[in-house]
MARRO-103686 format. One record per residue (C-alpha): residue in one letter; x, y, z. Coordinates in steps of 0.02 Angstrom, whole numbers, padded with zeros to 5 digits, always signed. Layout:
AXYZ...
***
This chain:
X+00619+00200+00447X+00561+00172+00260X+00403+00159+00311X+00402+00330+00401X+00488+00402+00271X+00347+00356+00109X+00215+00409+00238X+00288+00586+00263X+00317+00592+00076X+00136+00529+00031X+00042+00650+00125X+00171+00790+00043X+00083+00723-00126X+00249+00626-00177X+00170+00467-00213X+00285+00387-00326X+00448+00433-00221X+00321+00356-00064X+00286+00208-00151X+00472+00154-00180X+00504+00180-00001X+00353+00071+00045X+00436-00061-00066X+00589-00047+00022X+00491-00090+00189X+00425-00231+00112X+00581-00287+00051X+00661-00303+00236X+00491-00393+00288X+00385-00464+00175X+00245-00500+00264X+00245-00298+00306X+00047-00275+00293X+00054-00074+00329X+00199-00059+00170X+00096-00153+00062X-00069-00046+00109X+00008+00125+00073X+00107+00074-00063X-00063+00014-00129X-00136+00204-00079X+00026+00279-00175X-00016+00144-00311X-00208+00209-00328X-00138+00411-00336X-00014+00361-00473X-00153+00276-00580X-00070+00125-00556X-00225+00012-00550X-00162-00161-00572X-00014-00144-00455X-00128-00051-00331X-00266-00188-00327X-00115-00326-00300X-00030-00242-00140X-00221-00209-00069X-00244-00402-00114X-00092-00413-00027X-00168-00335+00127X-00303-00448+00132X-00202-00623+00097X-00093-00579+00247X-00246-00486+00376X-00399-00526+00334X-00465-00466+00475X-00354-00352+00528X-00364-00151+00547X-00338-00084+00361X-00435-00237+00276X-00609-00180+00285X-00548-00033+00181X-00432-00134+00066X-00593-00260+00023X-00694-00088-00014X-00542-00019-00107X-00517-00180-00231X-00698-00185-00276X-00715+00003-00321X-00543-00053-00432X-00627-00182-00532
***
């Protein structure tokens, strides 16, 4: 339900109140590879650089090869 919730608020352009929601996500599953993606998108809209290249990091430590890590690998480079 977190989850839901910081996707409806990040496509309203709420990306900080999205971003805590995604961290509550991840804080009932830790290993919660979609929270730590769009937390990571909500990171990159609230300048948050550093935080935003750890959660995509994140994404790839967990799913390498999995559906949002293609774009996560793109996303840390263009962060460095």
């Amino acid at each position: 339900m977190a989850y839901n919730l910081g996707i409806q608020l990040l496509n309203a352009g709420q990306a900080a109140e999205a971003a805590a929601f995604f961290s509550r996500s991840i804080a009932l599953d830790a290993a919660y590879v979609d929270g730590y993606f769009r937390r990571g998108l909500a990171e990159i809209n609230l300048g948050k650089v550093a935080a935003a290249k750890a959660d995509l990091q994140k994404v790839l430590d967990l799913a390498p090869t999995g559906p949002q890590a293609e774009l996560a690998r793109k996303a840390v480079e263009q962060l460095n």
